[in-house]
C-alpha positions in Angstrom: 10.3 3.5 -16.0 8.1 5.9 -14.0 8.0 4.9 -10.0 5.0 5.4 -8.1 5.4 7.0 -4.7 3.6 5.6 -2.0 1.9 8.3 0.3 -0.3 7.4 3.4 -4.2 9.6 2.7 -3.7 9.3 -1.1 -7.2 9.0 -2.5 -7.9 6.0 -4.3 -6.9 6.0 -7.9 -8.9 4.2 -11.0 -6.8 1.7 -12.8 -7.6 2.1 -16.5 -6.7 -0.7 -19.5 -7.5 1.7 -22.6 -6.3 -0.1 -25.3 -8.5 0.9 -28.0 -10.6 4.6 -28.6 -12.9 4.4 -25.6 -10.9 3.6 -23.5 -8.6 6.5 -24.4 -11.6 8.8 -23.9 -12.8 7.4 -20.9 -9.4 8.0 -19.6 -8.9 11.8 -20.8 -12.4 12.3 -19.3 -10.7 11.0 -16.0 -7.8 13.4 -16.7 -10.0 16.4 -17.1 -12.5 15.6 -14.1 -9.1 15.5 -12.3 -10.2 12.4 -10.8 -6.6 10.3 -9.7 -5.8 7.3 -12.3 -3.5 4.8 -13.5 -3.0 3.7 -17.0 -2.6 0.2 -17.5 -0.7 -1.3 -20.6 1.3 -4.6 -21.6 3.7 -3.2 -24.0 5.6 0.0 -24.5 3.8 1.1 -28.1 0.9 1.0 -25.9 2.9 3.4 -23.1 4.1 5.5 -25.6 0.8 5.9 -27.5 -1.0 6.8 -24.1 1.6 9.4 -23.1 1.3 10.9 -26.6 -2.2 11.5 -25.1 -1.2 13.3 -22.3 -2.2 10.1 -20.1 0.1 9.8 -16.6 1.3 7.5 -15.2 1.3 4.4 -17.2 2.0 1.3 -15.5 3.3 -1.5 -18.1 3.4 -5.3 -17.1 4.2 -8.5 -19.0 1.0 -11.0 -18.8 2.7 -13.7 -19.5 5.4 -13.1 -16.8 3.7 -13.4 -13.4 6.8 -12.1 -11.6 6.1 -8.3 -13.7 3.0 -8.2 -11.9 3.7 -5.8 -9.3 0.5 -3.0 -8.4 1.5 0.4 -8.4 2.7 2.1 -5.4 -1.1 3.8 -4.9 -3.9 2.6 -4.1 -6.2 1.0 -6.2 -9.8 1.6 -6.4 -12.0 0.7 -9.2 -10.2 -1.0 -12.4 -11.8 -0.3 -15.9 -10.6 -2.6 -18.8 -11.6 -2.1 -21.8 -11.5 -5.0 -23.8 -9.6 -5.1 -27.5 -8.8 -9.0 -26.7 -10.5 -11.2 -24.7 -7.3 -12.9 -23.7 -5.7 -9.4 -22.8 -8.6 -8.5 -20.6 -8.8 -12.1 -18.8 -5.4 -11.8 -18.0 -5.8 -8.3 -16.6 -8.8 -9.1 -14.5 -6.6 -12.0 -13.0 -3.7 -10.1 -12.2 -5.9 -7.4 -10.7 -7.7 -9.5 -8.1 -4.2 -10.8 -7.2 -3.9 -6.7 -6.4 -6.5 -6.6 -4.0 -8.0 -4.1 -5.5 -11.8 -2.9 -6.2 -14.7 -3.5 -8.1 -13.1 -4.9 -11.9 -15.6 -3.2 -14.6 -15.0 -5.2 -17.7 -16.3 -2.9 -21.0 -16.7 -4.4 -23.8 -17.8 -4.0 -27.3 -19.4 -7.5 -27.4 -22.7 -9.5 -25.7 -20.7 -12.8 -26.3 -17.6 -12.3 -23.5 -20.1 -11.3 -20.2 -20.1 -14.9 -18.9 -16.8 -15.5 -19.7 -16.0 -11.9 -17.8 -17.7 -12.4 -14.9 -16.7 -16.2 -14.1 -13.4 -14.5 -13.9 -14.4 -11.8 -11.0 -15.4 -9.0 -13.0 -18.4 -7.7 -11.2 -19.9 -5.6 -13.6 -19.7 -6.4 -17.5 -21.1 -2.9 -19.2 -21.3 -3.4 -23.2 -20.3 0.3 -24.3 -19.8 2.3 -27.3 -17.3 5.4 -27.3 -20.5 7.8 -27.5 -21.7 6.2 -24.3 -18.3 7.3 -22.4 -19.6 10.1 -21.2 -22.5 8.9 -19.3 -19.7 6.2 -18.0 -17.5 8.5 -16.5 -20.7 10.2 -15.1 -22.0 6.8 -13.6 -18.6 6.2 -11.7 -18.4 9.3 -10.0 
């Protein structure tokens, strides 16, 4: 497993849950903008499958196990999840307001999960498409 080094004056990076095509995009967009991020997984297909993309670091946790969720050893800015399951992404937005960290963008593909979204501290709730990833990354910046 890949350790994160903790440096005082790092910039803050952008925790990134990609687990379906958008968020893979959104994430190589991040990559080529050179702007610092942090993949975000819950199993190792998933790690492997984002490496394959060139995507580094990848930070994998158990959801279930709240004793795996340890942050990374950088700071934490904003934290994109794009959502394949509802139950994957309200677990991830819980564990990342234990973290501390910034605003939590849920993205979803979906009108019906906002409410459900921002009850759990998501502060924004963006319905997306892949085509629309651009103007994201754009918008974040």
């Amino acid at each position: 497993m890949k350790r994160f080094d903790t440096a005082a004056g790092q910039p803050p990076h952008v925790l990134v849950s990609a687990p379906n095509e958008a968020g893979e995009l959104f994430l190589c967009r991040l990559r080529q903008r050179g702007v610092p991020h942090v993949a975000l997984v819950n199993n190792p297909y998933d790690k492997e499958r984002l490496e394959s993309l060139g995507i580094d670091p990848v930070l994998v946790v158990d959801t279930r196990d709240k004793t795996t969720w340890e942050p990374p050893r950088v700071p934490i800015g904003k934290v994109f999840l794009f959502e394949d399951s509802m139950n994957l992404s309200c677990r991830f937005i819980h564990m990342c307001k234990t973290w501390k960290t910034g605003l939590i963008y849920a993205v979803t593909r979906s009108d019906n999960s906002r409410v459900i979204y921002r009850a759990l501290g998501a502060k924004h709730v963006r319905y997306t498409t892949k085509q629309d990833i651009p103007d994201l990354v754009q918008s974040m910046l």
